[in-house]
N, C-alpha and C positions, 0 to 999 in steps of 0.2 A: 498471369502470364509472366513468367521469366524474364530479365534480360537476356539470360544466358539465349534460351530456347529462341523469343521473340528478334534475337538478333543473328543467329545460326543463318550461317553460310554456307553453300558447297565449298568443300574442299577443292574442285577442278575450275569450276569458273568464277569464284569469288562475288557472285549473286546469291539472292535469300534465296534459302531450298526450299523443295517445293512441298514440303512439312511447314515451312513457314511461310506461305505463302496461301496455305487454307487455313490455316492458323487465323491468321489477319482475316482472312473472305468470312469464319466464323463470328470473328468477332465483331466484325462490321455491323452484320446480321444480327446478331441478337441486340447490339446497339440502336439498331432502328425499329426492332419489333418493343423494345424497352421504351424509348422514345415516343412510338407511335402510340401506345397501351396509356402512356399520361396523359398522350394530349386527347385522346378518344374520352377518357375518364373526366378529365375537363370541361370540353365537352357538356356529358352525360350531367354534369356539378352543373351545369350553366344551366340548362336545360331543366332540371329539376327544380332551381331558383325561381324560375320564370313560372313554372306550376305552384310554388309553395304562394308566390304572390297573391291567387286567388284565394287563398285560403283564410281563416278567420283569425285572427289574436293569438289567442291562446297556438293554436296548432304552428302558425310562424312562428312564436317565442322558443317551440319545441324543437322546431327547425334547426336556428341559431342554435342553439344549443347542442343539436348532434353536427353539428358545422365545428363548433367550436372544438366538440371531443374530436373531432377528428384531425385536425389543424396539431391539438395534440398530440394524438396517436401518432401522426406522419412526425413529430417531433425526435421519436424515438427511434426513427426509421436508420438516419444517417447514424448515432450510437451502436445499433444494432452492427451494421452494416461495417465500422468502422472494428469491430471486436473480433468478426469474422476474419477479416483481411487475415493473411498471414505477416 
């Protein structure tokens, strides 16, 4: 989102127009669906720890281990993510 756009005014009553005004109702919106989508996934992470518990040695070492690549993987997230920006 712009400055320019995200701060756009009417010209008549010097209030954000109504372009920017669902502009923001969007963005709101996909901030909480983003938001809500980790912490479900969290969640899900927690969830799955609590089942790997029962499981034997070996298959929890296995565990850790795709935990670990993943902690990783997510490492590369903010990189990515920072390349894209304009």
């Amino acid at each position: 989102m712009s400055r320019t756009y995200a701060g756009a005014r009417s010209l008549h009553t010097g209030r954000p127009s109504v372009g920017t005004l669902m502009l923001a109702r969007v963005v709101m919106r996909a901030a909480f669906g983003r938001n809500l989508a980790v912490l479900l996934g969290d969640l899900a992470l927690v969830q799955a720890h609590r089942l790997v518990a029962t499981l034997g040695p070996e298959l929890r070492e296995l565990w850790h281990e795709l935990c670990v690549e993943l902690v990783l993987g997510q490492r590369g997230d903010p990189d990515r993510r920072r390349r894209r920006a304009p």
